[in-house]
Structure formats: C-alpha cells, structure tokens
C-alpha positions, 0 to 999 in steps of 0.5 A, a space after each residue: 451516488 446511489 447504489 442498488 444492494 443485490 443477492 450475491 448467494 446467501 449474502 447482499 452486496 452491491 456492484 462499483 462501476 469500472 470508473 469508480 474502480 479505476 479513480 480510486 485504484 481499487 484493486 483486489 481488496 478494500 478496507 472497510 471502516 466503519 465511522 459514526 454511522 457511516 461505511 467507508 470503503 478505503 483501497 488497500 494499496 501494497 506500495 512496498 509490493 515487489 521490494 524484496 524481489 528487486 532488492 535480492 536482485 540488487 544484491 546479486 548485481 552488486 547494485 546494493 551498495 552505499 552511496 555515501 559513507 554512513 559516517 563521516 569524518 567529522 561525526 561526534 558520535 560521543 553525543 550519542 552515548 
C-alpha cells in the first residue's frame, strides 16, 4: 500500500484509511517500533481497561468471592517449605 506523507504543521505525517483502522483495532494510539530499516506501527490495545471499576463493583455486590476453596484437604503443602 502506497501512502503519501503530507504537511501536518511544522511536521510530516501520513493519513490510514477508515478500513485500515477498523481491521487493526487502532484506537488512540500506536506503538512505533522500529525494526532493520523498517517502521512498524503496531495498535496499543488496553485489554485489562476497565477491570478496577468492575472488580470494585464486584466487591460492593458481594460478587468477589472464591469459587472454590484455595486449598484443598488433601494439599501437602510441606513440599512447598
């Protein structure tokens, strides 16, 4: 894919189409790596992004509690010392 490197103020940028974007999940941001002579754009995805609002709200509904016992009766947790 060709791109065409336009004035955006005192610097140079270039422009991804609306598909590009939605194919790739770009959102606000992207990781810029560069790689042997190569410039790679890579999205930056948050996938954790919300979890300390929902788990707080776990927590005031009660709905933050094992599923299971963390030890079970039959653990040998000597081998661990």
């Amino acid at each position: 894919m060709e791109l065409s490197v336009i004035q955006i103020g005192n610097s140079k940028g270039f422009r991804l189409s609306k598909t590009l974007i939605e194919k790739y999940n770009i959102k606000d941001k992207v990781e810029l790596i560069l790689e042997k002579g190569y410039i790679i754009l890579k999205p930056i995805s948050k996938p954790r992004n919300g979890w300390e609002k929902a788990f707080k709200e776990m927590s005031k509904e009660g709905d933050d509690k094992l599923l299971f016992n963390d030890v079970f009766e039959d653990e040998n947790l000597e081998e661990w010392i």
